[in-house]
Residue frames as a rotation matrix with the C-alpha (Angstrom) as fourth column:
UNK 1
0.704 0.250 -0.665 -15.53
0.292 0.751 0.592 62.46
0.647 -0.611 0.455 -5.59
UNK 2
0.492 -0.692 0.529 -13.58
-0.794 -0.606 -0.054 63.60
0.358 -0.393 -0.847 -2.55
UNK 3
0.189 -0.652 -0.734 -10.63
-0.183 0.711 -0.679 61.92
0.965 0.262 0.015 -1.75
UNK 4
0.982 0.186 -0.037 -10.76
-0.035 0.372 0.928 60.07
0.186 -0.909 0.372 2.03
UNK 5
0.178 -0.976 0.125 -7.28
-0.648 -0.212 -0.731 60.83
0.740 0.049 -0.670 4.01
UNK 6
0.763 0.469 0.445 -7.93
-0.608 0.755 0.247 57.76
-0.220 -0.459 0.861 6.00
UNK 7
-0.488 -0.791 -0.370 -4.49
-0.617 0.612 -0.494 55.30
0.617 -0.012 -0.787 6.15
UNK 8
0.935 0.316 0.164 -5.53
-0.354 0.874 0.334 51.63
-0.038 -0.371 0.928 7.90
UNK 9
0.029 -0.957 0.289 -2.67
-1.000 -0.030 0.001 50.27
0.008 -0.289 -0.957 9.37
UNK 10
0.729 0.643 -0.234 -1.93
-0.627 0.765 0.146 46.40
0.273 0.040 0.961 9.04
UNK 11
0.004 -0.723 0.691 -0.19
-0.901 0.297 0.317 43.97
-0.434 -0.624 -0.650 10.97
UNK 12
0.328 -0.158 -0.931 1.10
-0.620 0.708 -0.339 40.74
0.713 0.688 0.135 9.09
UNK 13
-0.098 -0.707 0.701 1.83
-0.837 0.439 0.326 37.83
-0.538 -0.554 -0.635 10.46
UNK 14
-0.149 -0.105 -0.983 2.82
-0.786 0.616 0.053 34.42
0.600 0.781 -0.174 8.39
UNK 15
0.370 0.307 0.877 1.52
-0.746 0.661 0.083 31.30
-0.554 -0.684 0.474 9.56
UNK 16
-0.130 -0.091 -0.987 2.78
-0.864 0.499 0.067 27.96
0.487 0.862 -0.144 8.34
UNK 17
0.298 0.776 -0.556 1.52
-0.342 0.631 0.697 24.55
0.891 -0.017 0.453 9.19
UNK 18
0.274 -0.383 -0.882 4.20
0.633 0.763 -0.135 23.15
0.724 -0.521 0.452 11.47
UNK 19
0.554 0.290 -0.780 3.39
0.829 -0.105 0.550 26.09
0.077 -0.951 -0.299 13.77
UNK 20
-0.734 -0.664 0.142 5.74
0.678 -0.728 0.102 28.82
0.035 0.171 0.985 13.25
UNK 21
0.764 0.627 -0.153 4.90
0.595 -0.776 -0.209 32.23
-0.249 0.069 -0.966 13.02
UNK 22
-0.246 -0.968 0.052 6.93
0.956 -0.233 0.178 34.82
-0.160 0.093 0.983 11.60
UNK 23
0.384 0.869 -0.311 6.10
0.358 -0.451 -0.818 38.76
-0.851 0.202 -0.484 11.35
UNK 24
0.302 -0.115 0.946 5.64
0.951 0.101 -0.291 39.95
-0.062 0.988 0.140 8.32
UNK 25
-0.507 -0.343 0.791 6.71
0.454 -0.886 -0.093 43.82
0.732 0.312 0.605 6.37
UNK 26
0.064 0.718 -0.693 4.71
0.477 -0.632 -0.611 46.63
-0.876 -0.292 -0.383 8.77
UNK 27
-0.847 0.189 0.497 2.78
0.398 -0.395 0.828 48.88
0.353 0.899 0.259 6.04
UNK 28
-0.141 0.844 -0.517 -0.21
-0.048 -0.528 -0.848 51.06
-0.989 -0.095 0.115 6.07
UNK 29
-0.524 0.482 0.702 -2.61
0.830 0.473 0.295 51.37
-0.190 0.738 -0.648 3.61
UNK 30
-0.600 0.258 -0.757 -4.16
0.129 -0.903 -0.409 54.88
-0.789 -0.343 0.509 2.59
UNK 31
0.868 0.474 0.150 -6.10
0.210 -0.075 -0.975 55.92
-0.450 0.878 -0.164 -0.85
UNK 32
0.038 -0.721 0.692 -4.48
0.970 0.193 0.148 56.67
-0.240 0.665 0.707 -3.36
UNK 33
0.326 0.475 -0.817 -3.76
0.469 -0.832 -0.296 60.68
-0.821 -0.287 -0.494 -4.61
UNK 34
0.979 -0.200 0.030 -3.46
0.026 -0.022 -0.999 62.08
0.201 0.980 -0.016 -7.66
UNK 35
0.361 -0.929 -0.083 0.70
-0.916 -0.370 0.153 63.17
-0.172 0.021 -0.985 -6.18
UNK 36
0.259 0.027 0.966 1.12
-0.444 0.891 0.094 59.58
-0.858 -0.453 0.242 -5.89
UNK 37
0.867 0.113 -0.486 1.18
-0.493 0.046 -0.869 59.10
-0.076 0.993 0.096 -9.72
UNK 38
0.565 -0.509 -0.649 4.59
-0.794 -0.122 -0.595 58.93
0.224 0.852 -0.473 -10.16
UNK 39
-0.208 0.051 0.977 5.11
-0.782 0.592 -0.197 56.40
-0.588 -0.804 -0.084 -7.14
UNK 40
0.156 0.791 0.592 2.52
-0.410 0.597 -0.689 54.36
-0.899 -0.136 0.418 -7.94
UNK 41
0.899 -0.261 -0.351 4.09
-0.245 0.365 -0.898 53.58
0.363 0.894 0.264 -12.03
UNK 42
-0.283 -0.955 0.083 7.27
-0.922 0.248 -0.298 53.24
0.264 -0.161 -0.951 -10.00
UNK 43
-0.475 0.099 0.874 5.76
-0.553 0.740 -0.384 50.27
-0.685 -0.665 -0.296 -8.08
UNK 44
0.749 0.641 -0.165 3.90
-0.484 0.360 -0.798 48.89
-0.452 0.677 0.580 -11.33
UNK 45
0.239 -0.811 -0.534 7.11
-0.794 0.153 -0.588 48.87
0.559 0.565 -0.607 -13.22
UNK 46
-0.512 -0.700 0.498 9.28
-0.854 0.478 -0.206 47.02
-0.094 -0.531 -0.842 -10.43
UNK 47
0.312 0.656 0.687 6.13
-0.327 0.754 -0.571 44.37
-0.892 -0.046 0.449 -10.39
UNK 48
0.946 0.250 -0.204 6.07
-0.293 0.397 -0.870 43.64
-0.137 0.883 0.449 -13.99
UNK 49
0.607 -0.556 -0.568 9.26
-0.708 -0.054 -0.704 43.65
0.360 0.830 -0.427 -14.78
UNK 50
-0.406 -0.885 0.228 10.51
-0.849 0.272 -0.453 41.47
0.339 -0.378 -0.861 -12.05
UNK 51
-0.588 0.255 0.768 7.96
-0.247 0.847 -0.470 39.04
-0.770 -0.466 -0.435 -11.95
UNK 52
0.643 0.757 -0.114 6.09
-0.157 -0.016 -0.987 39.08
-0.750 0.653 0.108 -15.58
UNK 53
0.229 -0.306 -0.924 8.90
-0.848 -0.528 -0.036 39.35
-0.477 0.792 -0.380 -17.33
UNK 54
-0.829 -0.252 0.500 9.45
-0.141 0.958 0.248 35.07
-0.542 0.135 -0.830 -17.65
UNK 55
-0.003 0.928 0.372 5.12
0.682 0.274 -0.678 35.10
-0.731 0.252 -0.634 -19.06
UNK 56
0.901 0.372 -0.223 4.93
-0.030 -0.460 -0.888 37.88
-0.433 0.806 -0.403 -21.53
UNK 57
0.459 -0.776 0.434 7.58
0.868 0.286 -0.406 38.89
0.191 0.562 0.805 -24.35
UNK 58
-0.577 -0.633 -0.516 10.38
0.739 -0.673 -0.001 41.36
-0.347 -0.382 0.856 -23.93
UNK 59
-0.854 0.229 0.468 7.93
0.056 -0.853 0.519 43.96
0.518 0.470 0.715 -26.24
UNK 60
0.484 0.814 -0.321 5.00
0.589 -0.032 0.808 43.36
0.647 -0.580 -0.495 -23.74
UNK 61
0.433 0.094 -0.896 6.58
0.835 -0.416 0.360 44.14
-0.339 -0.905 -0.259 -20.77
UNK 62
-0.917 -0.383 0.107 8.56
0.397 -0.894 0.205 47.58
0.017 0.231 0.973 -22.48
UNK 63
-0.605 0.463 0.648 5.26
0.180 -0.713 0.678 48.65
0.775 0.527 0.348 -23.56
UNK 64
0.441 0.440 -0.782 3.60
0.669 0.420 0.613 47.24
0.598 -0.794 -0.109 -20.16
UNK 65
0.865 -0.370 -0.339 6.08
0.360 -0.012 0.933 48.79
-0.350 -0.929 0.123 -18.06
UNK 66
0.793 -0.574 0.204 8.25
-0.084 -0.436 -0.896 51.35
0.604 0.693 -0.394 -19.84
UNK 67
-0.022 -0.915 -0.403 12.20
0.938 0.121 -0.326 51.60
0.347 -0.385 0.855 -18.38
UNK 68
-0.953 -0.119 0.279 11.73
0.099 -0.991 -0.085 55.23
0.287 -0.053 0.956 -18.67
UNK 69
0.214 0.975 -0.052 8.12
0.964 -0.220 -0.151 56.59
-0.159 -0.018 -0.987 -17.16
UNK 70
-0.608 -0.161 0.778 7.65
0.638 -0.682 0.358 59.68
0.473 0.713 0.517 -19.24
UNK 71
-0.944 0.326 -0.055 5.91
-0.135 -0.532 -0.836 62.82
-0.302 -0.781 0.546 -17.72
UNK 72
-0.423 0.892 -0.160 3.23
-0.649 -0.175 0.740 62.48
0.632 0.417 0.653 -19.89
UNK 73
-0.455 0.201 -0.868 2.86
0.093 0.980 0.178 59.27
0.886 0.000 -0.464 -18.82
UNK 74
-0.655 -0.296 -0.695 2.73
0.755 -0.276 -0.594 60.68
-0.016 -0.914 0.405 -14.98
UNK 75
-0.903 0.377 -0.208 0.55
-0.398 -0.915 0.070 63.58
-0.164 0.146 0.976 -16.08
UNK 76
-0.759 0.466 -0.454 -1.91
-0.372 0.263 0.890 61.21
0.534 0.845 -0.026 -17.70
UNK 77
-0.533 0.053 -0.845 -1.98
0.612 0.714 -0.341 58.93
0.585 -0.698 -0.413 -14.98
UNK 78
-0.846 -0.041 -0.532 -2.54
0.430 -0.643 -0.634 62.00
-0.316 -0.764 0.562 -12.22
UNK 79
-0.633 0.757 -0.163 -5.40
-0.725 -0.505 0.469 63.48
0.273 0.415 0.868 -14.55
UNK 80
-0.356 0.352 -0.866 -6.90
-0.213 0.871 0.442 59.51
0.910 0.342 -0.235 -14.53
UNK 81
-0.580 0.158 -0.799 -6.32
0.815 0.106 -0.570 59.44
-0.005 -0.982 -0.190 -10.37
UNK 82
-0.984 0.028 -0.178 -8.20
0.137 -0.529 -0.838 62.79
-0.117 -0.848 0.516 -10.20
UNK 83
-0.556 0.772 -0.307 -11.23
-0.692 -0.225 0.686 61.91
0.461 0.594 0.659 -12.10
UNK 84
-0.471 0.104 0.876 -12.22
-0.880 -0.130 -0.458 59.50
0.067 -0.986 0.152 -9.29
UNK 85
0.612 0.467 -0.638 -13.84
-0.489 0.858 0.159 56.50
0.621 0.215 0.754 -11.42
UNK 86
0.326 -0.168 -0.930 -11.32
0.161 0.980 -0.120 54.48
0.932 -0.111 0.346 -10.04
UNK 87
0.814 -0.325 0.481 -10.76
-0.531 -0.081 0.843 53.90
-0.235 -0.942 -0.239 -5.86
UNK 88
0.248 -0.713 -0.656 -7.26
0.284 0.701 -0.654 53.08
0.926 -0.024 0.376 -5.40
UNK 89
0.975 -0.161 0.155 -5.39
-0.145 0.073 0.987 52.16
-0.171 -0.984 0.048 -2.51
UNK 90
0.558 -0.780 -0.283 -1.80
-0.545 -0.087 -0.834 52.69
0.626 0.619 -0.474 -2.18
UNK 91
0.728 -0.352 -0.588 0.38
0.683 0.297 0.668 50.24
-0.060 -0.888 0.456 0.73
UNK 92
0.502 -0.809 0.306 3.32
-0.051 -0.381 -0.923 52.09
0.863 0.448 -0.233 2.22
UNK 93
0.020 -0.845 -0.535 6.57
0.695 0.397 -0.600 51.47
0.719 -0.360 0.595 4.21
UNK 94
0.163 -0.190 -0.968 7.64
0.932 -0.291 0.214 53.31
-0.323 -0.938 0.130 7.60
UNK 95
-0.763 -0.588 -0.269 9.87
0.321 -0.705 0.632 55.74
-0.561 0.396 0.727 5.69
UNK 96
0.168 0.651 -0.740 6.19
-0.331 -0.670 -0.664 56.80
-0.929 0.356 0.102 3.66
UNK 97
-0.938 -0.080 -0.338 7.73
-0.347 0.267 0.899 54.84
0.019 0.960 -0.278 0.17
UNK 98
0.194 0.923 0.333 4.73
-0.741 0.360 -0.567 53.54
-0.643 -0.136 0.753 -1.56
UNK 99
-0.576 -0.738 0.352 5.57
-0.576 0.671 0.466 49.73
-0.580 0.066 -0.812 -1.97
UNK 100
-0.813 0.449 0.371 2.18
0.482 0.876 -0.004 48.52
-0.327 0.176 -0.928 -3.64
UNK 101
-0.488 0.873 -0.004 -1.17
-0.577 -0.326 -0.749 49.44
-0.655 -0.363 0.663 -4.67
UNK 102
-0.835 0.492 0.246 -4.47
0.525 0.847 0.087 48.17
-0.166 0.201 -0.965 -6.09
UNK 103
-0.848 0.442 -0.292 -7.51
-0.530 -0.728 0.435 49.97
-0.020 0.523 0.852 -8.00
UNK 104
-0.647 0.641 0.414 -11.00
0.655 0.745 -0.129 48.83
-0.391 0.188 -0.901 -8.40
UNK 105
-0.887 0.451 0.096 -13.92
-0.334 -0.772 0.540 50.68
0.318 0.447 0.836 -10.66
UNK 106
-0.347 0.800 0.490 -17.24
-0.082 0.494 -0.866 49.96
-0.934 -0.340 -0.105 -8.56
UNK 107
-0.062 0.841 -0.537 -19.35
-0.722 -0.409 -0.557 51.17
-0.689 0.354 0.633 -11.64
UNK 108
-0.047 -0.188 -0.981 -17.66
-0.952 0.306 -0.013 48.25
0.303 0.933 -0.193 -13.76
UNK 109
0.932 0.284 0.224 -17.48
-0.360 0.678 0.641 45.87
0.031 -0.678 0.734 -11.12
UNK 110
0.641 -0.704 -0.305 -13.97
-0.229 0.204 -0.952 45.90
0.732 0.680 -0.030 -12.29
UNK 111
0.702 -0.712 0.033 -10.76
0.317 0.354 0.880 44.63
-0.638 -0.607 0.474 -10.28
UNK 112
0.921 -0.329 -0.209 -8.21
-0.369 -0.562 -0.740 46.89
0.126 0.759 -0.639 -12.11
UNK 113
0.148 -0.937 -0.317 -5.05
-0.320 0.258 -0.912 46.18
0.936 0.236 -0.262 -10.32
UNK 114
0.876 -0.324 0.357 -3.37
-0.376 0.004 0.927 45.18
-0.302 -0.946 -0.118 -7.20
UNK 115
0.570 -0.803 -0.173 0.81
0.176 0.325 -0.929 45.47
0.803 0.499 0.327 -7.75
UNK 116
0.962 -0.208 -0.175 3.55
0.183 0.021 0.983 45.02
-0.201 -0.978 0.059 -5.49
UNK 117
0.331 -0.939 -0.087 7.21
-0.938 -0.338 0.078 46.62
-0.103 0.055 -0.993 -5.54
UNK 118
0.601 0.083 -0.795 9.08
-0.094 0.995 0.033 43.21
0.794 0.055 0.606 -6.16
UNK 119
-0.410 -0.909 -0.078 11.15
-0.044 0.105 -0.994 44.00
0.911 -0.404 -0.083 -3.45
UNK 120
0.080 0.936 0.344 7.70
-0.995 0.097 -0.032 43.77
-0.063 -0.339 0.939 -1.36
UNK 121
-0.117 0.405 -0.907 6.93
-0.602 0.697 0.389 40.69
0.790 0.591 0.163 -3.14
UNK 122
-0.049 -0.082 -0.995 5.66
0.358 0.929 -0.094 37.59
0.933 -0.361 -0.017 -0.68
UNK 123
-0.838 -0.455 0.301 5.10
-0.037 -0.502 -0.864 39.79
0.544 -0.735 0.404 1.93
UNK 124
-0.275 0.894 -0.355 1.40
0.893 0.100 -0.439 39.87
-0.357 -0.438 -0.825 2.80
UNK 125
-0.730 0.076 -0.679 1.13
-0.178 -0.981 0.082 43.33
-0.660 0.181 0.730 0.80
UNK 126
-0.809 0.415 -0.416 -0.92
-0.339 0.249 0.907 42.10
0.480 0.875 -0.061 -2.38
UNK 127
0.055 0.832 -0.552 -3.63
0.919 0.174 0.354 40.14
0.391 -0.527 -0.755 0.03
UNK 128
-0.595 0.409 -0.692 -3.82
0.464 -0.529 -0.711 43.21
-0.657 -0.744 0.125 2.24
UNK 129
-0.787 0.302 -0.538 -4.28
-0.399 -0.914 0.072 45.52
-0.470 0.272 0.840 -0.31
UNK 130
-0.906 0.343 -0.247 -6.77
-0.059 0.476 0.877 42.91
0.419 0.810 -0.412 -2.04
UNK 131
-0.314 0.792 -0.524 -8.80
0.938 0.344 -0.042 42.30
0.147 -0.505 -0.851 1.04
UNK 132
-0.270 0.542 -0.796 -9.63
0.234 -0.765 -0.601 46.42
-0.934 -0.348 0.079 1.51
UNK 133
-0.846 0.208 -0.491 -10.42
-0.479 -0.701 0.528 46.58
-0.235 0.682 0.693 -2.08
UNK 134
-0.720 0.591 -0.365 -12.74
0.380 0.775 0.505 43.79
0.581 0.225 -0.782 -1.94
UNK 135
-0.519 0.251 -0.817 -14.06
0.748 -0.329 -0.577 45.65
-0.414 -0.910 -0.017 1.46
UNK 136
-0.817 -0.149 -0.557 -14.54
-0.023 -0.957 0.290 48.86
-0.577 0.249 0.778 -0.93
UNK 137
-0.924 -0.051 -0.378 -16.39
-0.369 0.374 0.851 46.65
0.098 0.926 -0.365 -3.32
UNK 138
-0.180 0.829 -0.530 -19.00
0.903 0.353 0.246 45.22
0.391 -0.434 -0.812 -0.85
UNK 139
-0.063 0.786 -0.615 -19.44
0.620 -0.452 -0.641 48.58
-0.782 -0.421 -0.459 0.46
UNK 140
-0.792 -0.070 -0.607 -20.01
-0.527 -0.423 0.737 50.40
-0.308 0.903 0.298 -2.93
UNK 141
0.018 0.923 0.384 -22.58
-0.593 0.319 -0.739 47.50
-0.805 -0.214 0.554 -3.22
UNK 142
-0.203 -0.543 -0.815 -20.64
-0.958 0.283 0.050 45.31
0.203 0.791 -0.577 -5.75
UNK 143
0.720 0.402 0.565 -21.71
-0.495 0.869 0.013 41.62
-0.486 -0.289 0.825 -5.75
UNK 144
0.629 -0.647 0.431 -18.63
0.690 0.720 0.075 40.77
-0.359 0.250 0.899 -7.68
UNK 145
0.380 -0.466 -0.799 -15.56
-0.614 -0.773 0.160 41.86
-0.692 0.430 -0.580 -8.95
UNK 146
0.773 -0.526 0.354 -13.62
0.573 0.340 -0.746 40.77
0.272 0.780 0.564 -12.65
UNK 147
0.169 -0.951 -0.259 -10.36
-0.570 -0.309 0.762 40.71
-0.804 0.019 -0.594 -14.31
UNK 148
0.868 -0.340 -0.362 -8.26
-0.129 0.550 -0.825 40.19
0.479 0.763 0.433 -16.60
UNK 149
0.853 -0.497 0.161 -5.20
-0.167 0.034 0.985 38.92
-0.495 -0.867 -0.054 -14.82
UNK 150
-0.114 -0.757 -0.644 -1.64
-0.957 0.258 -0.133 38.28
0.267 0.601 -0.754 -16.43
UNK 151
0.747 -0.010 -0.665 -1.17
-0.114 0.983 -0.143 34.95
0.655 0.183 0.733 -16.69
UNK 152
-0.521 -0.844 -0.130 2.02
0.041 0.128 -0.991 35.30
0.853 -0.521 -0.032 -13.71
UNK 153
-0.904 0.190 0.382 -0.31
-0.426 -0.352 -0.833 37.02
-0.024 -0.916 0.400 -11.21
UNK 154
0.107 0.949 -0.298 -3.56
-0.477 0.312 0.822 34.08
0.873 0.054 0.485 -11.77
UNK 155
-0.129 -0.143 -0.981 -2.35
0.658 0.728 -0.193 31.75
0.742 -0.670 0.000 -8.78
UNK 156
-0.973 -0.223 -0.063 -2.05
0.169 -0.498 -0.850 34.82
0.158 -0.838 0.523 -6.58
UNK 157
-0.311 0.938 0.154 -6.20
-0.894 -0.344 0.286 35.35
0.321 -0.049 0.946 -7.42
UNK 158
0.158 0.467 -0.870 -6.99
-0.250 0.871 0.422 32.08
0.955 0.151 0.255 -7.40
UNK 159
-0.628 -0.350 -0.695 -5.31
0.608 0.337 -0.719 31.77
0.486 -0.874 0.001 -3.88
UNK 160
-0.994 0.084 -0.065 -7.47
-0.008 -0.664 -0.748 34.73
-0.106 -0.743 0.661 -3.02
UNK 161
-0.394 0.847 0.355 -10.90
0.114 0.429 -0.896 33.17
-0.912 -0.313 -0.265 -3.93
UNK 162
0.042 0.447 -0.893 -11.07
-0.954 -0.247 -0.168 34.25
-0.296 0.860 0.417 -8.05
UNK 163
0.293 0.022 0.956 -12.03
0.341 0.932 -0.126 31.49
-0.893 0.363 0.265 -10.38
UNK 164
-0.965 -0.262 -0.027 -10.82
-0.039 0.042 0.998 31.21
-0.260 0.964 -0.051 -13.97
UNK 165
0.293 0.812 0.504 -12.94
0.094 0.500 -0.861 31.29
-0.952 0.299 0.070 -16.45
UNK 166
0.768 0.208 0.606 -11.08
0.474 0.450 -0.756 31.59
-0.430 0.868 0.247 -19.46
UNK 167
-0.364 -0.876 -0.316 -7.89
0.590 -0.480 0.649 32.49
-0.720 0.049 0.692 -20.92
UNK 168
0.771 0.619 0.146 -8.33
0.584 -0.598 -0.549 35.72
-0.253 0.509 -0.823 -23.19
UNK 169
-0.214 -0.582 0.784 -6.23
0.799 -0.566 -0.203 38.62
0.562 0.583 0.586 -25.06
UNK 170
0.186 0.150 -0.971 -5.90
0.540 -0.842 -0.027 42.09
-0.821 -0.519 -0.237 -23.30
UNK 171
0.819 -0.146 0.556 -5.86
0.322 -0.685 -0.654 45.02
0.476 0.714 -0.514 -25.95
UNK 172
-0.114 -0.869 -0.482 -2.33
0.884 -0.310 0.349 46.99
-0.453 -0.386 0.804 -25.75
UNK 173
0.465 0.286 -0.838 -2.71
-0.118 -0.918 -0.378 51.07
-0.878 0.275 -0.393 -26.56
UNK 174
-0.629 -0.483 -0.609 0.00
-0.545 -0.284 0.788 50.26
-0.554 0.828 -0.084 -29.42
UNK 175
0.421 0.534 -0.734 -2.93
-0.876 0.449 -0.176 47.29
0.236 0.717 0.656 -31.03
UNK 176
-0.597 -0.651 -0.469 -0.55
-0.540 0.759 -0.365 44.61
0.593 0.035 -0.804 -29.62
UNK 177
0.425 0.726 -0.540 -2.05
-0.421 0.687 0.592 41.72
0.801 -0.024 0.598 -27.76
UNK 178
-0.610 -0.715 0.340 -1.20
-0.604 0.142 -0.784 40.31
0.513 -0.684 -0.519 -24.18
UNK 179
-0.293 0.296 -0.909 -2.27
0.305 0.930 0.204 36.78
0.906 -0.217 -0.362 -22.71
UNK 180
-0.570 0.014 0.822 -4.35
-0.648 -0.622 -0.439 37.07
0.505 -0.783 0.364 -20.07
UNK 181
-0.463 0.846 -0.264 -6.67
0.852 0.507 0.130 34.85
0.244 -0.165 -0.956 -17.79
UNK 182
-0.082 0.905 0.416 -10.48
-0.341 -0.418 0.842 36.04
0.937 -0.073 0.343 -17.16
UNK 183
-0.874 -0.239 -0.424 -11.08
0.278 0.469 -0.838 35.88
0.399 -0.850 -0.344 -13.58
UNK 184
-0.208 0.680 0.703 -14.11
-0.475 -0.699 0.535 36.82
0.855 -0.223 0.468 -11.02
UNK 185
-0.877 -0.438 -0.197 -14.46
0.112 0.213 -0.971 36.62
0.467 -0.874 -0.138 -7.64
UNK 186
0.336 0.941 0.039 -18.96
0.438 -0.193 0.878 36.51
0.834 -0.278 -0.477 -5.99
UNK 187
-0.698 -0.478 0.533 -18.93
-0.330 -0.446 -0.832 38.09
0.635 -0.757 0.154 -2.84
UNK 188
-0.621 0.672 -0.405 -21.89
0.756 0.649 -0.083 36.28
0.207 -0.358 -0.911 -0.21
UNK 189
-0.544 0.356 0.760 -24.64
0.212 -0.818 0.535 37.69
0.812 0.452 0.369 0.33
């Protein structure tokens, strides 16, 4: 699958009821690329560990979100980005850091990820990058996407139109177990 060098630029702005307006981070949005790998577990990590780490136990989020990302780990990953099943999208900062990103697998209908640096966090990154993977999704010809969501990051779907439907267990590569909610999101036809 060739990889689109396309970057979509987005402009935040926060609204709150009593009129205000405030702007939000500036970011772009681009695909993702296999170089990106090692980026892109940097920004996973910072997510989990600074905002999961109150919902899961201290051996979830190590195994979730190692301290250390090994090369393998980086090597794996980069082999995974260049086999193309999954479209990601990556957000990034003036300076070119990449502060966020967010994966979907058309063929599964899957919603894979969508993390934010926590120093990102509350910014309007997560909804952007949600609303062009949802875009990806309807063109790809998806009529819905799933998830399994952590059980920290359900309110943030649920604000973006998923419904629950059921708490569940995520497999962990070591056999360990990790609370999750089932989620899924129709798209209109």
């Amino acid at each position: 699958m060739a990889t689109s060098t396309n970057s979509w630029k987005v402009s935040c702005v926060e609204r709150y009821p009593w009129g205000m307006t405030i702007a939000a981070l500036p970011f772009q949005l681009r695909p993702g690329r296999a170089d990106d790998a090692l980026a892109i577990l940097e920004a996973q990590r910072s997510a989990i560990r600074q905002t999961a780490a109150s919902s899961y136990s201290p051996a979830i989020i190590d195994e979730w979100a190692p301290v250390v990302i090994v090369r393998e780990r980086v090597d794996a990953f980069r082999r995974w980005i260049e086999r193309g099943e999954e479209l990601i999208v990556v957000a990034i900062e003036p300076a070119g850091e990449i502060i966020g990103f967010g994966s979907i697998v058309p063929a599964n209908s899957e919603l894979r990820a969508v993390y934010v640096d926590a120093t990102y966090g509350r910014q309007g990154v997560g909804r952007a990058l949600l609303a062009r993977l949802e875009e990806m999704a309807r063109d790809a010809g998806v009529a819905e996407l799933r998830m399994d969501a952590s059980i920290n990051a359900a309110p943030f779907y649920e604000a973006n139109g998923f419904i629950s439907l059921e708490r569940g267990e995520h497999a962990m590569p070591s056999g360990g177990r990790m609370a999750c909610v089932r989620m899924r999101k129709a798209f209109p036809s």
